[in-house]
C-alpha positions as YAML, in Angstrom:
chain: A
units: angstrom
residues:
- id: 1
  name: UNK
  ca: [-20.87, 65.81, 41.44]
- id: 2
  name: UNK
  ca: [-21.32, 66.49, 45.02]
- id: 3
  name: UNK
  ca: [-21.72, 63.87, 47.90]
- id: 4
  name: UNK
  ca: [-23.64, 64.23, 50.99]
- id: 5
  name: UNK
  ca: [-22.79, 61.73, 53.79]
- id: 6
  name: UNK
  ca: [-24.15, 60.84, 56.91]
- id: 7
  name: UNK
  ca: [-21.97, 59.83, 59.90]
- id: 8
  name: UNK
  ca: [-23.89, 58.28, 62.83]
- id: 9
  name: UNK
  ca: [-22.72, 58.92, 66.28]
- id: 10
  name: UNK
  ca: [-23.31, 57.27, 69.79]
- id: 11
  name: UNK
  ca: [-21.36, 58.54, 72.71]
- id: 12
  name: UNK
  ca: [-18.38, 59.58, 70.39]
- id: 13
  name: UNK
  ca: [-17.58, 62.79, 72.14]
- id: 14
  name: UNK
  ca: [-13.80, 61.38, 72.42]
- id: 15
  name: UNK
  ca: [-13.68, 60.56, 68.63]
- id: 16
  name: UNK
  ca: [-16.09, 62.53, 66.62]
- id: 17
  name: UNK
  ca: [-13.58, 66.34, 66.38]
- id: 18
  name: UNK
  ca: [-10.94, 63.92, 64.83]
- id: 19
  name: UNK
  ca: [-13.25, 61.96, 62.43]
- id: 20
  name: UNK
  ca: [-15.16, 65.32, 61.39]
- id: 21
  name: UNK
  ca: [-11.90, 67.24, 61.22]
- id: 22
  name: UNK
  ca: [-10.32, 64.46, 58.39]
- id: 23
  name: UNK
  ca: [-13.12, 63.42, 56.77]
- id: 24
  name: UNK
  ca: [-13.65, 67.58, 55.69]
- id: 25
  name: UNK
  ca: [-10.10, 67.58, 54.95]
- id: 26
  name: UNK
  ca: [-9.73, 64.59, 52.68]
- id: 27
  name: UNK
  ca: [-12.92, 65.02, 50.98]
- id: 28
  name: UNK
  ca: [-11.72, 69.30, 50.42]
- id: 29
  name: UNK
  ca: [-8.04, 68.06, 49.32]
- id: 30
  name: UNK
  ca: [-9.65, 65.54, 46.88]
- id: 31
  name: UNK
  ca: [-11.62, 68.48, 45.48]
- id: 32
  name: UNK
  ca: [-14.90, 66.51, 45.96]
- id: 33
  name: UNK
  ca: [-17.74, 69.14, 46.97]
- id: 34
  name: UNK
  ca: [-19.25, 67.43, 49.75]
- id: 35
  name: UNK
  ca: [-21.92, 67.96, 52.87]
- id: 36
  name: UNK
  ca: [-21.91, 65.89, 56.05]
- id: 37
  name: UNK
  ca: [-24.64, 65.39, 58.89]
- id: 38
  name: UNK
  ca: [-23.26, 64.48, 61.66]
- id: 39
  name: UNK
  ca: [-26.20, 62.48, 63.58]
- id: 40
  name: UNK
  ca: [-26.12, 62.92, 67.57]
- id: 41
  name: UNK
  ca: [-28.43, 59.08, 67.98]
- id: 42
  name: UNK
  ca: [-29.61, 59.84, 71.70]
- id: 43
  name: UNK
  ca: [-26.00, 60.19, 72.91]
- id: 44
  name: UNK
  ca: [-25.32, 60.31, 77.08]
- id: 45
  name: UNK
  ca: [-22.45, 61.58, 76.62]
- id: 46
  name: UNK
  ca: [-20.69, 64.98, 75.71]
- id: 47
  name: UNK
  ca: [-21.51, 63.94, 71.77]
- id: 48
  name: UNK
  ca: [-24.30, 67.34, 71.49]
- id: 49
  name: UNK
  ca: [-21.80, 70.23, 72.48]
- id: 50
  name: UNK
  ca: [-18.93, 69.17, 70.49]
- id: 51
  name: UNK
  ca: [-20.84, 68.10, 67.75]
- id: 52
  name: UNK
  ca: [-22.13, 71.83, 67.54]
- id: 53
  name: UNK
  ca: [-19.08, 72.95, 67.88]
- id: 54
  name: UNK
  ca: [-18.29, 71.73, 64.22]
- id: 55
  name: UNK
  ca: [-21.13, 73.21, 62.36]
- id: 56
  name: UNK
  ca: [-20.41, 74.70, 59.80]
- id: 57
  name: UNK
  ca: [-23.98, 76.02, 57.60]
- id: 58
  name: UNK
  ca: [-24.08, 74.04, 54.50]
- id: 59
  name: UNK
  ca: [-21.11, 72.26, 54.80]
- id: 60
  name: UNK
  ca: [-21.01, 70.40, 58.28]
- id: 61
  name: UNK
  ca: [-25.06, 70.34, 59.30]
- id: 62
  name: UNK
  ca: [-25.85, 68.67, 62.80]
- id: 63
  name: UNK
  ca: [-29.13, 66.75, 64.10]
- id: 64
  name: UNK
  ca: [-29.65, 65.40, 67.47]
- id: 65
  name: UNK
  ca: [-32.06, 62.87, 68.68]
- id: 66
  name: UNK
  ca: [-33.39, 62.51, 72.00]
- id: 67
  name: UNK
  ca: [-33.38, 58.53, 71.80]
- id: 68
  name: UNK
  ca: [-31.48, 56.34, 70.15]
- id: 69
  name: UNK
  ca: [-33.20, 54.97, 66.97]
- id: 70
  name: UNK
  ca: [-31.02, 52.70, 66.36]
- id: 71
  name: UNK
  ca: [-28.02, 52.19, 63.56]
- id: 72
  name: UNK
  ca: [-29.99, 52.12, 60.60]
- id: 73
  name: UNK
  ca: [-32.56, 54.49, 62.11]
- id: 74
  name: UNK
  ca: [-29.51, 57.37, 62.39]
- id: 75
  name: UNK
  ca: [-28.42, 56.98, 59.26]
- id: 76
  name: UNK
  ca: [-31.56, 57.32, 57.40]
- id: 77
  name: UNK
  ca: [-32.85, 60.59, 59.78]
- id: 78
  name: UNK
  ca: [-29.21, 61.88, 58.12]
- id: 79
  name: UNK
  ca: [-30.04, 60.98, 54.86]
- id: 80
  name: UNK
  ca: [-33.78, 62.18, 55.22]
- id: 81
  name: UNK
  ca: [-32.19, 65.72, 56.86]
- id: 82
  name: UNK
  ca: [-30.05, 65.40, 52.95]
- id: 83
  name: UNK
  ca: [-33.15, 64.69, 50.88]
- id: 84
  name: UNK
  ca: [-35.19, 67.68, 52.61]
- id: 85
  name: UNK
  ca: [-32.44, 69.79, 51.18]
- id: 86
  name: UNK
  ca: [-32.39, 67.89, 47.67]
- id: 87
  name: UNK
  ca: [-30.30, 64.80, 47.54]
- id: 88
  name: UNK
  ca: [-26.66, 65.30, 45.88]
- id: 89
  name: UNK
  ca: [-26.00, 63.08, 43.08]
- id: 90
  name: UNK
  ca: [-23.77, 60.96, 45.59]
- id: 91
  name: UNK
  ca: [-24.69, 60.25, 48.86]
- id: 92
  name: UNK
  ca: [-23.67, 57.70, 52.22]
- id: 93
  name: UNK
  ca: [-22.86, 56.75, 55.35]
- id: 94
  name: UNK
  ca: [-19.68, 56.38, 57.20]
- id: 95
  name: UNK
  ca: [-18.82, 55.28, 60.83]
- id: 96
  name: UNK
  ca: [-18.05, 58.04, 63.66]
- id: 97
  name: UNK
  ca: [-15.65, 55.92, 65.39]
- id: 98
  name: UNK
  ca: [-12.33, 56.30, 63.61]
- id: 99
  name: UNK
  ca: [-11.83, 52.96, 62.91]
- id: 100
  name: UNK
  ca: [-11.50, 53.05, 58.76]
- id: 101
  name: UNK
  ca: [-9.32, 56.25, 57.43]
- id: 102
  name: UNK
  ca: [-11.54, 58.58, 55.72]
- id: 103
  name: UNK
  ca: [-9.05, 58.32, 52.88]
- id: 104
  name: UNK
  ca: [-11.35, 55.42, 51.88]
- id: 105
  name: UNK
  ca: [-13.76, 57.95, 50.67]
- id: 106
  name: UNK
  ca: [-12.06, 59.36, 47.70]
- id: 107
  name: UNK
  ca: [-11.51, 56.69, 45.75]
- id: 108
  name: UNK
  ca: [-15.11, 55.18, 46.36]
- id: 109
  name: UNK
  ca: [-16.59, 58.28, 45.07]
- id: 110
  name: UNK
  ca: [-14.03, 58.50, 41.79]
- id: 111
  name: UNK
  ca: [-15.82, 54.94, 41.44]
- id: 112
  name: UNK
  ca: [-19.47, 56.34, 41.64]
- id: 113
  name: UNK
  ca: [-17.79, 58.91, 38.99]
- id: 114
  name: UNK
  ca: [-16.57, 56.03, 37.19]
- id: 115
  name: UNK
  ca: [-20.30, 54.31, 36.62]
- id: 116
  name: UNK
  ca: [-20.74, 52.36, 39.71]
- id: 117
  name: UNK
  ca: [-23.66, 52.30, 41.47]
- id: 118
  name: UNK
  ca: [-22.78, 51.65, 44.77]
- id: 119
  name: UNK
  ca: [-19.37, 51.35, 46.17]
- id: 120
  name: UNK
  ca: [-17.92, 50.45, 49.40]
- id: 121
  name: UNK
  ca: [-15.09, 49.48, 51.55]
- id: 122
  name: UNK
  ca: [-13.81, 46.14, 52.09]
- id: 123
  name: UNK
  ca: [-12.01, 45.45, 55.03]
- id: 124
  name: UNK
  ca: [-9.00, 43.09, 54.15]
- id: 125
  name: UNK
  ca: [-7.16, 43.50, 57.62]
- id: 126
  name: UNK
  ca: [-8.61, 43.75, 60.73]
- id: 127
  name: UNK
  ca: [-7.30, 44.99, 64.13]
- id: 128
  name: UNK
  ca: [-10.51, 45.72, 66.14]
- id: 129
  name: UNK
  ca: [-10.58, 42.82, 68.36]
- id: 130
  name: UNK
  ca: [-11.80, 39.08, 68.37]
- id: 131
  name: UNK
  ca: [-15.55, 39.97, 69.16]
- id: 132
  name: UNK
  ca: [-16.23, 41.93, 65.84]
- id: 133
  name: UNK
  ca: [-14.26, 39.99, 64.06]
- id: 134
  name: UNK
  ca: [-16.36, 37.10, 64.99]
- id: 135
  name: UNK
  ca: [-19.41, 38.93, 63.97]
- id: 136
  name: UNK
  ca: [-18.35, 39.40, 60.74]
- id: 137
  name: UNK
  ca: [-17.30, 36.05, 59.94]
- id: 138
  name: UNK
  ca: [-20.49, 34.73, 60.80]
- id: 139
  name: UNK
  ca: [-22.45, 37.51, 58.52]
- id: 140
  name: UNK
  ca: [-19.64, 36.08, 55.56]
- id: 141
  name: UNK
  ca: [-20.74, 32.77, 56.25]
- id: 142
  name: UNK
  ca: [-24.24, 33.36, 56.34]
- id: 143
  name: UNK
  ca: [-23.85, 35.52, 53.23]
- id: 144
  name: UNK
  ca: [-21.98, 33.40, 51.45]
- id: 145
  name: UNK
  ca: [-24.57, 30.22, 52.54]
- id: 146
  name: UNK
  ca: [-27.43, 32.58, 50.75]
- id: 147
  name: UNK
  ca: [-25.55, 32.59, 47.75]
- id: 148
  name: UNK
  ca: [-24.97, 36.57, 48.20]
- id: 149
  name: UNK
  ca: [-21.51, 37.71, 45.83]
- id: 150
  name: UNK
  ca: [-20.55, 40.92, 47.75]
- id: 151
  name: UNK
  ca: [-17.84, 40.24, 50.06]
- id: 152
  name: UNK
  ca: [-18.22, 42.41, 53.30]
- id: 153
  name: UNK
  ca: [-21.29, 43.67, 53.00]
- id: 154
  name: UNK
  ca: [-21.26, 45.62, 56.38]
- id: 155
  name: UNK
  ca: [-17.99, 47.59, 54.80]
- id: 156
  name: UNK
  ca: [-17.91, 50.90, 55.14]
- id: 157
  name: UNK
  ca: [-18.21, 53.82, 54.28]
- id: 158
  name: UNK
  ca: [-20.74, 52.83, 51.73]
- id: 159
  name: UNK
  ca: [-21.77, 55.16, 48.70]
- id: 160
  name: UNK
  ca: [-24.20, 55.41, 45.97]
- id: 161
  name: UNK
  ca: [-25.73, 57.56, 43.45]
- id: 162
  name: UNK
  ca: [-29.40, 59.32, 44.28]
- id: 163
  name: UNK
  ca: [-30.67, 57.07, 41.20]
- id: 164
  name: UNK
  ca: [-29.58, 54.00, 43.30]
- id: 165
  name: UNK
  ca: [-30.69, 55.12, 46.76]
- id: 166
  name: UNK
  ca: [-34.42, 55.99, 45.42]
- id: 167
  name: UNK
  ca: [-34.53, 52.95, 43.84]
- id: 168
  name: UNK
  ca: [-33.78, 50.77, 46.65]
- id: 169
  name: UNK
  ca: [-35.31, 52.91, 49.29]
- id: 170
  name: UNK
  ca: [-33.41, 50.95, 52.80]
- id: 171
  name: UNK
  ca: [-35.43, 51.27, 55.25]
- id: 172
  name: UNK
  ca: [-33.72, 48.99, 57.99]
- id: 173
  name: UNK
  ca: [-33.44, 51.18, 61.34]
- id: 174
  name: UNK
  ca: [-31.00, 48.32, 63.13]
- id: 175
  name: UNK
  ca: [-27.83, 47.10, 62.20]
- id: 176
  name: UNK
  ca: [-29.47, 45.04, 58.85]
- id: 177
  name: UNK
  ca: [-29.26, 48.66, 56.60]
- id: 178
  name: UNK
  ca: [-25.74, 47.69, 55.39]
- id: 179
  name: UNK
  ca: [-26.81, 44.23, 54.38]
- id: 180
  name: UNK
  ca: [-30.64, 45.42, 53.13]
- id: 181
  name: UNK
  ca: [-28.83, 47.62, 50.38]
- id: 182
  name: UNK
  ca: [-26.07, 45.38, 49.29]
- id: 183
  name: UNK
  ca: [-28.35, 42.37, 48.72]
- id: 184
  name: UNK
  ca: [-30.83, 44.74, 46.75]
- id: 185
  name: UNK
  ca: [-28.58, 46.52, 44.64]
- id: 186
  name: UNK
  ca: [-27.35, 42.51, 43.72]
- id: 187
  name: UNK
  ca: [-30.72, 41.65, 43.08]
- id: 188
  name: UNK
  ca: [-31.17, 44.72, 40.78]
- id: 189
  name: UNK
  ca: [-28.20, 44.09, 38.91]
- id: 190
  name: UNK
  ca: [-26.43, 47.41, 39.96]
- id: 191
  name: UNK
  ca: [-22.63, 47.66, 39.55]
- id: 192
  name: UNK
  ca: [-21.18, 47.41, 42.64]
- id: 193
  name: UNK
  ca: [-17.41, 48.30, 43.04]
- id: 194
  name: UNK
  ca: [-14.84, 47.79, 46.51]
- id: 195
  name: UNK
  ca: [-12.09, 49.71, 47.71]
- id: 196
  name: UNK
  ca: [-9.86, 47.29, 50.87]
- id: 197
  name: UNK
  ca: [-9.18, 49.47, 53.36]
- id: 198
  name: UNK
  ca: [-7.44, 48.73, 56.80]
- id: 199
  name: UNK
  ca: [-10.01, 48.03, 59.83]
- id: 200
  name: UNK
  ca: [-8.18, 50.25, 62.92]
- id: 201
  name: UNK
  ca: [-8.13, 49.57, 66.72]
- id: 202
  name: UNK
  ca: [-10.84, 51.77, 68.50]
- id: 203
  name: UNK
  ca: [-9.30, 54.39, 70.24]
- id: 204
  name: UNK
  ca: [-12.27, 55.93, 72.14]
- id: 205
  name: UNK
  ca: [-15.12, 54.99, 73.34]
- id: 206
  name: UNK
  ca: [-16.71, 50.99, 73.32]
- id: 207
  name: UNK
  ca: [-18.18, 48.83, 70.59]
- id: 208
  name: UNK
  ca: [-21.76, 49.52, 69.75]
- id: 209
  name: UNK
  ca: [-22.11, 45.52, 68.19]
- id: 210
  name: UNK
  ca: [-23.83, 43.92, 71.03]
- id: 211
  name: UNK
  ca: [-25.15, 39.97, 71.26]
- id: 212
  name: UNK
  ca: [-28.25, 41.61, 70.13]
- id: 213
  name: UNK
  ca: [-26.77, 42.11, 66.60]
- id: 214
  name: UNK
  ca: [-26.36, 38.90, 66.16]
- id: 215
  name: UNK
  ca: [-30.55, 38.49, 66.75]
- id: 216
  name: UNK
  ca: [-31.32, 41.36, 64.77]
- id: 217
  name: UNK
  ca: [-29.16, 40.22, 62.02]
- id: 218
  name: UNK
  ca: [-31.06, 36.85, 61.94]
- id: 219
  name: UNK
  ca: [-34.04, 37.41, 62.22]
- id: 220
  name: UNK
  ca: [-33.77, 40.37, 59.22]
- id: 221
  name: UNK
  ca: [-32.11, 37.21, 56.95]
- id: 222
  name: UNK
  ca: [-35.08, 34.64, 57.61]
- id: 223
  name: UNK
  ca: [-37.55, 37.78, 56.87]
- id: 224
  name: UNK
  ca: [-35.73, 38.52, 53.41]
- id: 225
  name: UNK
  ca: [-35.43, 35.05, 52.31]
- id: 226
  name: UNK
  ca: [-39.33, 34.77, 53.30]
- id: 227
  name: UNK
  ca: [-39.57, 37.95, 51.30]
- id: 228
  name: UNK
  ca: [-40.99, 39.44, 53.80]
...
């Protein structure tokens, strides 16, 4: 099986050599055949020349944006640069700030291998501050209010096989995509599996979870629940 993962960036110049370089060499040591995009979303910063600096033809592939499209918008023009090319049997998303070890990623994949059909990280301890923490125990909350099982639903990285991407089809281009495929896998029945991983101090760069997140997040929960 190969995987094919997507890793967002905005203005991660500072952060995204690191998180490239140990993401390869995890996935390579693991023996997992693997392809990442590396999505430039409308940085300002330095994010397009060192991101090209990594490419590597068929192994480390690059797209660049001229404008932000927002969270779910990057990953999905990654995963649509994947599916031009023929999806791998595994495919995802992972964060380009650092923050969760790539060492995640192995055994989330053996569980894909294993029969799940999506799997993801849980974040059990936290050190990135008292603002994102907050957001995420309000999502809980809310989720748990909606009756939703998945604990962390915004966890990632976040795998799945093709068979469960083209069957839910996200679509979310804001910060809902994480939550969009976890409550429609649920509602499918898929097997969904967790791996707790440790949620690290940023190191470069700021937060992209703004007040508007919160909004965004809302108003996607009262459109779902209207079925919208």
């Amino acid at each position: 099986m190969k995987l094919g993962l997507t890793i967002p960036l905005l203005n991660e110049a500072d952060s995204v050599t690191e998180v490239v370089a140990s993401t390869h060499s995890i996935l390579s040591e693991a023996g997992i055949d693997h392809i990442l995009v590396l999505v430039n979303n409308g940085s300002q910063d330095q994010s397009r020349e060192v991101i090209e600096s990594l490419v590597v033809p068929g192994m480390i592939e690059a797209v660049h944006l001229r404008e932000n499209v927002g969270y779910g918008g990057g990953i999905l023009t990654g995963l649509a640069h994947l599916e031009r090319q023929g999806f791998p049997e595994v495919i995802g998303w992972a964060w380009g700030d650092g923050q969760v070890s790539a060492t995640a990623i192995p055994p989330l994949f053996q569980a894909i291998e294993s029969g799940a059909d999506v799997a993801k990280a849980l974040r059990t301890e936290r050190h990135d501050g008292p603002w994102r923490q907050a957001v995420t125990a309000g999502y809980s909350v809310t989720m748990r209010t909606l009756g939703v099982r998945t604990r962390d639903i915004n966890g990632c990285p976040k795998l799945m096989t093709r068979e469960a991407f083209n069957a839910i089809q996200p679509a979310s281009a804001d910060w809902f995509l994480d939550a969009e495929l976890v409550l429609a896998a649920e509602r499918m029945g898929m097997r969904i599996e967790h791996h707790p991983v440790t949620m690290r101090r940023r190191e470069h760069g700021k937060s992209n979870v703004k007040a508007r997140t919160l909004a965004e997040f809302g108003k996607n929960i009262i459109a779902w629940r209207l079925g919208l």
